[in-house]
C-alpha positions as CSV (number, residue, x, y, z in Angstrom):
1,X,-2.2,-17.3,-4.3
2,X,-3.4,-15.6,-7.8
3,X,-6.4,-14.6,-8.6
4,X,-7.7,-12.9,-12.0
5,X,-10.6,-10.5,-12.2
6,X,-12.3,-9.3,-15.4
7,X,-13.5,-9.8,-18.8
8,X,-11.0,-9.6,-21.7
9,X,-9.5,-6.0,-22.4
10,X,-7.0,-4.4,-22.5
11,X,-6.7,-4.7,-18.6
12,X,-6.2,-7.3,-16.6
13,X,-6.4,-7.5,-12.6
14,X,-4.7,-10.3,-10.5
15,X,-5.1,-10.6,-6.2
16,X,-1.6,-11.9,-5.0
17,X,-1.7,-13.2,-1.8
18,X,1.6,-14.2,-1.2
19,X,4.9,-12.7,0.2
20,X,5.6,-9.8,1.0
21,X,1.8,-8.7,1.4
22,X,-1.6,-8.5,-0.8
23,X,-1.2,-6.7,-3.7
24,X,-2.6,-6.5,-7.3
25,X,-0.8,-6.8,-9.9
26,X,-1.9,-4.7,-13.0
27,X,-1.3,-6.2,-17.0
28,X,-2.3,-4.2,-19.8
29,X,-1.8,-5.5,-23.3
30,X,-2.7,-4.6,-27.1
31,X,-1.9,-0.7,-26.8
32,X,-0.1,-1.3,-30.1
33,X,3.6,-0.3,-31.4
34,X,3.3,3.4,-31.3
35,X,3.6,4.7,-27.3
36,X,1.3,6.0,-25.7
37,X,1.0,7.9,-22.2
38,X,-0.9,5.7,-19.4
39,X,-2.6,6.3,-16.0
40,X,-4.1,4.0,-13.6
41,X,-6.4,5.3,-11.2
42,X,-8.3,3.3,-8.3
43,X,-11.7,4.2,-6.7
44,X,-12.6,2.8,-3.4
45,X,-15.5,4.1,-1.4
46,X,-16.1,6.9,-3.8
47,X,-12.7,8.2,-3.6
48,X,-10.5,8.0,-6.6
49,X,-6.6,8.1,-6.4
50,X,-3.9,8.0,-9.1
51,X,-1.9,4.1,-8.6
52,X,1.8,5.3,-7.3
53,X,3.8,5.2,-10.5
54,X,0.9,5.2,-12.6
55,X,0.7,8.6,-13.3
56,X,1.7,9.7,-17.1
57,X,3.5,6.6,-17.4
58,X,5.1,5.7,-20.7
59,X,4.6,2.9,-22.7
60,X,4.8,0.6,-25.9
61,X,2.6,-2.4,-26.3
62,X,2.2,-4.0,-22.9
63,X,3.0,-3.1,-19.3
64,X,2.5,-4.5,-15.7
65,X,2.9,-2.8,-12.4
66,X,2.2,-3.7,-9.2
67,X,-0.3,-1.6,-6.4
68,X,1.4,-2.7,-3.2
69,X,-0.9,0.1,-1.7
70,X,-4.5,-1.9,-3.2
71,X,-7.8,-1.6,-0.3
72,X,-8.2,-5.0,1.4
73,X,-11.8,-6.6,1.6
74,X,-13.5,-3.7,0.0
75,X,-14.4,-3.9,-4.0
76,X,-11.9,-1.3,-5.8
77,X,-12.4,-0.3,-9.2
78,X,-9.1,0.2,-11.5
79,X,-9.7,2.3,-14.6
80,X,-7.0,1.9,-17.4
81,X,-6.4,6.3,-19.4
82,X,-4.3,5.6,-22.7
83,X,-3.4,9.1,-23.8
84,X,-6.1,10.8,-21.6
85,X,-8.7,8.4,-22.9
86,X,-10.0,6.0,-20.7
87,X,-9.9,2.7,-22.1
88,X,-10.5,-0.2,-19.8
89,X,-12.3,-0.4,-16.4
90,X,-12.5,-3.3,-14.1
91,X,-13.2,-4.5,-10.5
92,X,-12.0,-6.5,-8.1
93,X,-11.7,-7.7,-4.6
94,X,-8.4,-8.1,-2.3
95,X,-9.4,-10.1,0.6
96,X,-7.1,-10.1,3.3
97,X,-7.6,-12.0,7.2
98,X,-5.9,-8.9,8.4
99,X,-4.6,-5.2,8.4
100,X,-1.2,-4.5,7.5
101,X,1.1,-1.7,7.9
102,X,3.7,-0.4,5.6
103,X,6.3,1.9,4.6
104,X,4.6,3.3,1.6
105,X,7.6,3.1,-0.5
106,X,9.6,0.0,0.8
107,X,6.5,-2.5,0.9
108,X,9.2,-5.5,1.4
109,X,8.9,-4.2,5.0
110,X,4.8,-4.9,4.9
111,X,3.7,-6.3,8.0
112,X,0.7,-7.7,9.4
113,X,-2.0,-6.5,11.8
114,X,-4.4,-8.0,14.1
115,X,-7.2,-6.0,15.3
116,X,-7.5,-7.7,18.7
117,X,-5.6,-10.8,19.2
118,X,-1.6,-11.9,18.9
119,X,-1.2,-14.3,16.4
120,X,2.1,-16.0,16.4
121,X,3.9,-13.0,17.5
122,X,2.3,-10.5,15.2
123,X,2.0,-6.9,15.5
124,X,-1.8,-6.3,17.1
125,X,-3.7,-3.4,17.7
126,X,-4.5,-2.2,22.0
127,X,-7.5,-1.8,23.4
128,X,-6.7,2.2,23.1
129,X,-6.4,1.9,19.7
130,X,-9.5,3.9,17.9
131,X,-11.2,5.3,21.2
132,X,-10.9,8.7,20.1
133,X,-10.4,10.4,16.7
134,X,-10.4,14.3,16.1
135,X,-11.8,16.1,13.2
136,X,-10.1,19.8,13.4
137,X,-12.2,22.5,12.4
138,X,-9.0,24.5,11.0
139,X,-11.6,28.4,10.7
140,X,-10.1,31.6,11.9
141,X,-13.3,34.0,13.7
142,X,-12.9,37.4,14.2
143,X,-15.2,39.7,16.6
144,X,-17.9,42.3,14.8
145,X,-18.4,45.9,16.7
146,X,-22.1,46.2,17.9
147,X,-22.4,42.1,17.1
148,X,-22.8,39.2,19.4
149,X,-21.6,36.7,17.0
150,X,-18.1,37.0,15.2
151,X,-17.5,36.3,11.7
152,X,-16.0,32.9,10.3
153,X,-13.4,32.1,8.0
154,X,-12.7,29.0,7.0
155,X,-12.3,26.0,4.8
156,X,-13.0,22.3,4.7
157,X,-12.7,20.5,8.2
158,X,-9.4,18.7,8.3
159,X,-9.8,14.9,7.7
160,X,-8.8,13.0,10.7
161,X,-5.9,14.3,13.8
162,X,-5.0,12.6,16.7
163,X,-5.6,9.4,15.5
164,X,-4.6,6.5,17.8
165,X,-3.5,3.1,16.7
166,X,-1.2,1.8,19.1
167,X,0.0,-1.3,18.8
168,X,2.1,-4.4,20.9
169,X,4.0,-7.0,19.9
170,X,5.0,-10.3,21.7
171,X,8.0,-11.3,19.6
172,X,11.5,-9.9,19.1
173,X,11.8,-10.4,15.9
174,X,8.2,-8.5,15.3
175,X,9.3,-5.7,17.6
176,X,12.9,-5.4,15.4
177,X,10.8,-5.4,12.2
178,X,8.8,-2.9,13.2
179,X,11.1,-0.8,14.9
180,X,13.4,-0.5,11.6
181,X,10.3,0.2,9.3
182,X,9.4,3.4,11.5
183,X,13.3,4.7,11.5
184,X,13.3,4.8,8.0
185,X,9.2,6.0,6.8
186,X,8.6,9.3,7.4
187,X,4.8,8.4,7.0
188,X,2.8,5.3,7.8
189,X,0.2,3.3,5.5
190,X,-2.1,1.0,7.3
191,X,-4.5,-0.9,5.0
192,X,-7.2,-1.3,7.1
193,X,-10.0,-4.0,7.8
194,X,-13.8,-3.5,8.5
195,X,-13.3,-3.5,12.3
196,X,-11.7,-0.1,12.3
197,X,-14.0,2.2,12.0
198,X,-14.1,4.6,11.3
199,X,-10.9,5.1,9.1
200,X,-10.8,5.1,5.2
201,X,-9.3,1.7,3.6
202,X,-6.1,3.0,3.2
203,X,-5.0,5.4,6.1
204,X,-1.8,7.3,5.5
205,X,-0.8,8.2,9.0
206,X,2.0,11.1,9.9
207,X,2.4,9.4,13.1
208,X,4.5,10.2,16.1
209,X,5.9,6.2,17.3
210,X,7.0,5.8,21.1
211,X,8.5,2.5,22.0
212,X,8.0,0.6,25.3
213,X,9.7,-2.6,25.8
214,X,7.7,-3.5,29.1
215,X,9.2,-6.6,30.5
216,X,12.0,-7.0,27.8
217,X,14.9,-5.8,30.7
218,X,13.2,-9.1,32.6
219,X,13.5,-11.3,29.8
220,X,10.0,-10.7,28.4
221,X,9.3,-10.0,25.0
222,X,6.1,-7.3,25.6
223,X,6.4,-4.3,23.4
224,X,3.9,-1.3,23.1
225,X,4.1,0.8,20.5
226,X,2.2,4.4,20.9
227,X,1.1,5.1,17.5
228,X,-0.1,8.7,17.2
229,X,-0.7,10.8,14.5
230,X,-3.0,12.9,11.7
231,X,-4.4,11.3,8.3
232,X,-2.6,13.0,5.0
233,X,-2.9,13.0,1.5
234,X,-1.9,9.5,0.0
235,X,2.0,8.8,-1.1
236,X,2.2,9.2,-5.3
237,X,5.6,8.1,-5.7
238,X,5.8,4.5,-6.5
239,X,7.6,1.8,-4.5
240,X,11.7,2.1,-4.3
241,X,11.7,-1.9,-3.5
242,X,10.0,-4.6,-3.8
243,X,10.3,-8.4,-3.4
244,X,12.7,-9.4,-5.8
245,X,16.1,-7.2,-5.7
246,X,18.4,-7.0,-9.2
247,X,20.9,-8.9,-6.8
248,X,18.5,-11.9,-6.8
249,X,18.3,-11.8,-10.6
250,X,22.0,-11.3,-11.1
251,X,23.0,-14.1,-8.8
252,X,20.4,-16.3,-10.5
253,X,21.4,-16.2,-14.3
254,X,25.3,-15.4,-13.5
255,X,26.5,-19.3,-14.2
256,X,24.6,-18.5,-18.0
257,X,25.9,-17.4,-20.9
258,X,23.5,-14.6,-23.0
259,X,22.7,-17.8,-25.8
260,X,21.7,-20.5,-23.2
261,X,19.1,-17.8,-21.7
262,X,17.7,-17.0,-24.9
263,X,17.4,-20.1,-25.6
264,X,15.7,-21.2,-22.4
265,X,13.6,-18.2,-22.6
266,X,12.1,-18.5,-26.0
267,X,9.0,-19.2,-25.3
268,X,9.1,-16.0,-22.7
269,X,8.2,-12.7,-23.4
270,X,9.3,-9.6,-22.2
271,X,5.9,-9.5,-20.2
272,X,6.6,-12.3,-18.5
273,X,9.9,-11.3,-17.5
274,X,8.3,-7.5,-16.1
275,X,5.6,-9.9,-13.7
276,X,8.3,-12.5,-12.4
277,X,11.9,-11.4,-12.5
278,X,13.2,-14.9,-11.7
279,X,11.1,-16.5,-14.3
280,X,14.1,-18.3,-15.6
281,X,14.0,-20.4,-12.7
282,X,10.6,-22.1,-13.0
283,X,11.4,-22.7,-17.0
């Protein structure tokens, strides 16, 4: 499902719903034939963050990226910089029946969350889960001769450590899913809903995982998954894969010659082809 958000400018928003998880897809238009340097930058719950791969991105005319990494059920504003200038600002809403955890940079692996119930063999959060978070007070103190109290030293309290968000599974195909998206993600993203408070939207976890298949030796198909860890600064880099490989789009325009594509395609721009790879096959 597509949905657009925003007057006319230079920026347009979209809210795909679809496969492999929510996302918003980003199209900016009319910057002109000479390039120009662009960022995108998202604020949610008065916390602004640079899009991953928007970040002194270069450009001619148009462009499109996608923010596999967007705040679900919470209204995010996007603002459009062309050359350090900001140009375009708009709003929307991602709305989304339930969390989903990620590997930052391979969101093909995106899967989804429930916060208290299984649905059809989906990953769902414990009753554990959000009990207990930490907030480290990371200051140094040091005694005073002839004083009762010792001097502090010390920064900003740590944002959140020790955060729990265990998780079980009912299906062997959720717990294989999940078990190859943590062997290969150094750090975690769970997009998170209103029930689970009280982390931010978008919760970048350094997590320690422990797996416990509880009755799968029996013939069960129970696992638990002890999901541990301390909130960190979000990932900048922008996604390595995404939904549609280059394989997909070789194997689909192989039996064509270069003519009989243009010619299908004339009515296509190169815009078209950035937001839907396999565009070809829908003409």
């Amino acid at each position: 499902m597509t949905m657009f958000y925003g007057a006319p400018g230079l920026m347009t928003l979209e809210a795909l719903t679809d496969a492999p998880c929510p996302r918003v897809r980003v199209t900016i238009t009319g910057l002109g034939s000479t390039p120009v340097v662009l960022k995108v930058t998202r604020t949610v719950a008065n916390e602004a963050a640079t899009v991953p791969g928007a970040r002194a991105r270069d450009s001619v005319d148009s462009d499109v990226l996608i923010d596999y990494a967007a705040p679900l059920n919470i209204q995010t504003t996007y603002t459009l910089y062309v050359d350090g200038v900001i140009s375009d600002v708009k709003t929307i809403t991602l709305e989304s029946a339930t969390a989903w955890i990620q590997d930052p940079l391979q969101p093909d692996r995106a899967m989804p969350v429930s916060v208290d119930v299984d649905v059809d063999g989906a990953l769902y959060m414990r009753g554990e889960a959000l009990q207990q978070i930490d907030y480290p007070n990371r200051s140094s103190q040091m005694s005073i001769m002839g004083d009762r109290f010792p001097v502090s030293f010390g920064g900003q309290r740590q944002a959140a450590a020790g955060v729990d968000t265990s998780l079980s599974s009912k299906s062997t195909a959720t717990a294989d899913a999940f078990r190859l998206m943590v062997s290969e993600a150094p750090i975690l993203l769970l997009r998170t809903v209103a029930a689970m408070v009280p982390l931010p939207p978008l919760a970048y976890l350094l997590a320690n995982v422990t797996e416990q298949p509880m009755n799968v030796h029996i013939g069960g198909n129970l696992t638990v998954w002890s999901v541990t860890g301390d909130l960190v600064r979000a990932v900048q880099q922008s996604a390595i894969s995404g939904f549609i490989t280059y394989a997909e789009v070789q194997e689909l325009l192989s039996p064509y010659t270069y003519d009989e594509v243009q010619t299908v395609c004339a009515g296509t721009t190169y815009l078209d082809w950035q937001k839907n790879p396999l565009i070809f096959s829908t003409l």
